[in-house]
C-alpha positions in Angstrom: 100.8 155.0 179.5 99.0 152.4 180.9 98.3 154.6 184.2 95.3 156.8 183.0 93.3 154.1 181.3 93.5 152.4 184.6 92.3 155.6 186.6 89.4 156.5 184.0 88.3 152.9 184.5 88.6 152.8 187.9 86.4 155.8 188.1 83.6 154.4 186.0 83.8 151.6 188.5 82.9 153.6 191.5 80.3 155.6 189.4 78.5 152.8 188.6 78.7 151.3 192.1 77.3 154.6 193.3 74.7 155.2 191.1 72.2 152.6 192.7 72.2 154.1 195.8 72.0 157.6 194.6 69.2 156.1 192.6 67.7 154.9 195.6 67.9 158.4 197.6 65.9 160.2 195.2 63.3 158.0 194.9 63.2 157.9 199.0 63.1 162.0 199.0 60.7 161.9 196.5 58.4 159.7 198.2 59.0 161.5 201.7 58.1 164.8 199.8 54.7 163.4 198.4 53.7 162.5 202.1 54.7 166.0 203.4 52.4 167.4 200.9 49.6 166.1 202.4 50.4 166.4 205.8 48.7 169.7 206.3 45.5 167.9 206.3 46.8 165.6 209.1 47.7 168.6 210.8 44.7 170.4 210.7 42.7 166.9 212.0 45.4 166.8 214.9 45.2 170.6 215.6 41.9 170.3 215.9 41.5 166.9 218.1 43.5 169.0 220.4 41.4 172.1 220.7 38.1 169.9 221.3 40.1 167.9 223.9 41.2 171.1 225.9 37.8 172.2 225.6 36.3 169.6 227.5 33.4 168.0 227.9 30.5 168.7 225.1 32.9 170.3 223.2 32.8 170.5 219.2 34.4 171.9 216.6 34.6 171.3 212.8 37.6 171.4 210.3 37.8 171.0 206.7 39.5 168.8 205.1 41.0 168.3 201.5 42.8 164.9 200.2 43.6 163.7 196.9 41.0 160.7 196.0 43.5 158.0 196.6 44.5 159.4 200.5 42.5 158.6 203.4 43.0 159.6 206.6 41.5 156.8 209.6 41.3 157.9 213.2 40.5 156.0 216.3 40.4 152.7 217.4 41.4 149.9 219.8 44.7 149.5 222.0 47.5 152.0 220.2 45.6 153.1 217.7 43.3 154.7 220.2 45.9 157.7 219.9 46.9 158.0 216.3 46.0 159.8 213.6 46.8 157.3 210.5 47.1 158.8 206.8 47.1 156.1 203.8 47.6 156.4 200.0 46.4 153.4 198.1 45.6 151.5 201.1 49.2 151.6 202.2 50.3 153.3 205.4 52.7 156.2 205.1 52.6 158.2 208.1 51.2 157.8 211.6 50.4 160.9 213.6 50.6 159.7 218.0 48.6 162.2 219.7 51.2 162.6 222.7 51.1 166.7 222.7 48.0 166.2 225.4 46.5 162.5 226.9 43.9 162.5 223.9 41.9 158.9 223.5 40.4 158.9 220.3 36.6 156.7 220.3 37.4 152.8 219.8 35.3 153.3 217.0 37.1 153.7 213.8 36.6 157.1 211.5 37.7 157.3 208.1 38.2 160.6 206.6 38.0 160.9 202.6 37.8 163.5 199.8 37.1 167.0 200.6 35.1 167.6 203.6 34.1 169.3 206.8 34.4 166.9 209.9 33.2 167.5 213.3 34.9 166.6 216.4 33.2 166.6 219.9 34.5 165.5 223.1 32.3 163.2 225.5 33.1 161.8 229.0 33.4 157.8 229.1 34.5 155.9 232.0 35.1 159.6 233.4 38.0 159.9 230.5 37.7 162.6 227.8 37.2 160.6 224.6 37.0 162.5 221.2 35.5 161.0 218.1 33.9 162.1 214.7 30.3 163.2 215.6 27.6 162.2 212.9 
């Protein structure tokens, strides 16, 4: 008699140990799902970098592109981040794009890409390296 209270509690117990962490997953999913949303904007940037790059020289190209008004996507700039592509929500980080498809530097100068809108890309020769930026 006493043998299935015991197993019915027991089972509670594990159910409510679990639940955090199943708690926890979703909200992770969630949050990986609201990044993967946007990344076809990131894409399209990083498709594009790479087309200008192959190009050579004097090369441009423009690509449009649409974020929410809280997502900002910021290219270029010294050491590492002279090959990244870095997307932000709020001001936080949450993804970072290497550009490793190709030997792409990006200008030291750093581009910020907001809102809806058309963004040319050319590709100059500094140092006699390709460098890609933002043009205008």
């Amino acid at each position: 008699m006493i043998g299935m209270p015991l197993k019915l509690m027991v089972s509670f117990l594990l159910i409510g140990l679990m639940l955090p962490t199943i708690v926890g997953m979703v909200s992770v999913v969630e949050e990986q799902s609201s990044v993967t949303g946007t990344d076809p904007g990131c894409s399209a940037v990083e498709d594009c970098i790479y087309r200008v790059f192959r190009s050579g020289s004097g090369s441009m190209e423009t690509v449009h592109v649409d974020l929410g008004p809280k997502e900002t996507i910021v290219l270029g700039g010294p050491g590492k981040d002279a090959h990244s592509i870095r997307f932000f929500v709020n001001g936080d980080l949450k993804k970072t794009v290497y550009l490793d498809k190709a030997p792409v530097v990006l200008s030291e100068e750093v581009s910020e890409i907001v809102g809806s809108v058309d963004v040319t890309f050319g590709c100059v020769t500094e140092d006699r390296n390709l460098v890609v930026g933002v043009v205008g």
